[in-house]
Each structure stands twice: as structure tokens, then as C-alpha cells.
N, C-alpha and C positions, 0 to 999 in steps of 0.2 A: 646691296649694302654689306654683304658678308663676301666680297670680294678683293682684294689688296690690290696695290699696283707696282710690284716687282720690287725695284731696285729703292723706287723713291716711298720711301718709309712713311708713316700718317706723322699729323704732328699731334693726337690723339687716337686711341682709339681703345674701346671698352666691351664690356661685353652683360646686351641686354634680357634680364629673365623676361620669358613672357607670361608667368604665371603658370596657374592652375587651373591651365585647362586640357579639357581633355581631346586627346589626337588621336582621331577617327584609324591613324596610318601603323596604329602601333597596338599589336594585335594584347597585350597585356598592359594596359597603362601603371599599375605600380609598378614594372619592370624600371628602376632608377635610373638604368645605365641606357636602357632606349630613351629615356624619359628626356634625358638631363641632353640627347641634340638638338632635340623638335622645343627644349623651356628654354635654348637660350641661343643667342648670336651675337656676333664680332662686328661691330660696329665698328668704321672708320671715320677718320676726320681729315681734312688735304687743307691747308691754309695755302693756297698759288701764289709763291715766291714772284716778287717785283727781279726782273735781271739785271744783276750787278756786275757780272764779267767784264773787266775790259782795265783800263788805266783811266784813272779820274783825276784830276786837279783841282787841291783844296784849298781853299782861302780862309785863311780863321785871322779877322782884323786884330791888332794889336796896338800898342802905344805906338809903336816904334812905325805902324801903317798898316802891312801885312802880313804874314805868315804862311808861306804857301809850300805846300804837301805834295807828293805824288802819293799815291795806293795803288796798287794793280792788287784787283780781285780776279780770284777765281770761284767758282760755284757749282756745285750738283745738288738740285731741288733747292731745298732749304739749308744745306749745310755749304759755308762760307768759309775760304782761307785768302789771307794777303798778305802783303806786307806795305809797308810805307818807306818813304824817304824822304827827309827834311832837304828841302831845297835842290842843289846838285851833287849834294853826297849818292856814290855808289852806294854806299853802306845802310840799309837797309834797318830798321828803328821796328823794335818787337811787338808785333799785335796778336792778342789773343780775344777769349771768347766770342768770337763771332757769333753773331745770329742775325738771320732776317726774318721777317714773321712780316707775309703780305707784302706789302710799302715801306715797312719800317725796320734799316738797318740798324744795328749796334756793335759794337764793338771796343776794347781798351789798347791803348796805345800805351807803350812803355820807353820810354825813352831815361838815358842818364844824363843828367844838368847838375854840374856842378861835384861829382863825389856821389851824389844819391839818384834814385830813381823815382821818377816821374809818369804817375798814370794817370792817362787823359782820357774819360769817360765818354765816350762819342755817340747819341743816338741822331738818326735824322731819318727824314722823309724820301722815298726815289719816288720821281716822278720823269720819264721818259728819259734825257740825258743831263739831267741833275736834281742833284742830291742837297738837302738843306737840313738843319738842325739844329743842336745845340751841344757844347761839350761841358762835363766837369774837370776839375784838375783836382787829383784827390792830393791833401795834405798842404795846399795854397790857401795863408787866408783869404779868409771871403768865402760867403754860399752862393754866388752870382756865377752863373750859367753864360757861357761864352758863344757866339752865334757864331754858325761857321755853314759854307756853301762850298760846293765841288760841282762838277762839268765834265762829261764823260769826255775824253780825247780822245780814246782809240779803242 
């Protein structure tokens, strides 16, 4: 339990007293400073990241029929970078905060429409090679949550 695993960082970890008790190994027990290795430990926590690597094709329905996305993820452990692109545009549409935690990816999408900027709140489920969800679009009326599916391609 009081061991780490290198590169990939816990997604918690704390550190537990064991009390007051006395340790047979420590030849003066109010000695503080021998006291304070043997009262307490570094406990770790690992939540095992779902793999998102790869380029995915999103479909988020619309009036218009459908809305379709590319994202090419990249990934080390838990920490997630991409980007997106609306339709056959090169040009690449800004996402930040990423996180995965387990199954459950998140991430915001930024895109410009119109003169102003548009963030699109994306959480969903990975389950082997796709992805399902739901998104917000922050500053759109309405509080209705938008359904939206992807499918690894490569």
C-alpha cells in the first residue's frame, strides 16, 4: 500500500495515522521523530483508465439530421489530450479540460459560431470501441442535454 507506480500518478492518495500504539521496533517510543514512520503511511488510490487513444467519429443528431465530428485522442494513464474537427475542415476546433476517470470520459469543446464562442459540455461512457453520452452547450436556451454516440475508426 505504501508503494507508487512511477510515471502514472494515483488519482488519490493520503496518508493514514495508525494511532497510538506502541512499536516494539523503536527502542524509545516517545522518540517523535522515530515515532511519526512506524504512526503513519501513504496510501494510494489508481482508478484504471477506459483506452481512448485512437480517432473516433461523433454523431450528435440535430434538426438539420446529423452533426458529425472527428476527435483523435491521445492518452497516458488518466491524463487525456485531443482535438476535434467539424466535419472535413483541416482546421482543428479547441478542446480542453479533459479527464477520464474509469469508463467515463469528459471533456469541453470550443468552437466560434457566429462572432462568439461556443462551449459544448461533453460527458459520455467508453465501452470497448464506442463512446456514448450526452452534451451541454453552455449559453443556448434551453437545459436539455443533447445525446451524442462515437465509434473508434482507427
Amino acid at each position: 500500500h505504501e508503494f507508487n507506480m512511477g510515471k502514472w500518478e494515483p488519482d488519490e492518495s493520503t496518508t493514514v495515522r495508525t494511532g497510538d500504539q506502541e512499536n516494539p521496533y523503536v527502542e524509545d517510543y516517545w522518540d517523535l521523530h522515530e515515532m511519526d514512520y512506524w504512526d503513519s503511511h501513504q496510501v494510494y488510490f489508481w482508478i484504471i483508465p477506459a483506452n481512448v487513444t485512437g480517432t473516433w467519429k461523433v454523431t450528435i443528431p440535430d434538426i438539420t439530421g446529423k452533426n458529425e465530428l472527428t476527435l483523435k485522442l491521445d492518452q497516458e494513464f488518466q491524463r487525456v489530450r485531443g482535438e476535434a474537427f467539424e466535419g472535413i475542415s483541416p482546421i482543428p476546433v479547441f478542446i480542453k479540460d479533459e479527464k477520464i476517470k474509469g469508463n467515463i470520459l469528459q471533456f469541453t469543446m470550443e468552437r466560434k459560431l457566429k462572432g462568439r464562442t461556443e462551449s459544448m459540455h461533453f460527458e459520455g461512457r467508453v465501452q470497448d470501441h464506442i463512446m456514448q453520452g450526452t452534451l451541454k452547450i453552455e449559453g443556448r436556451p434551453g437545459k436539455e442535454k443533447i445525446k451524442w454516440k462515437a465509434r473508434l475508426v482507427n
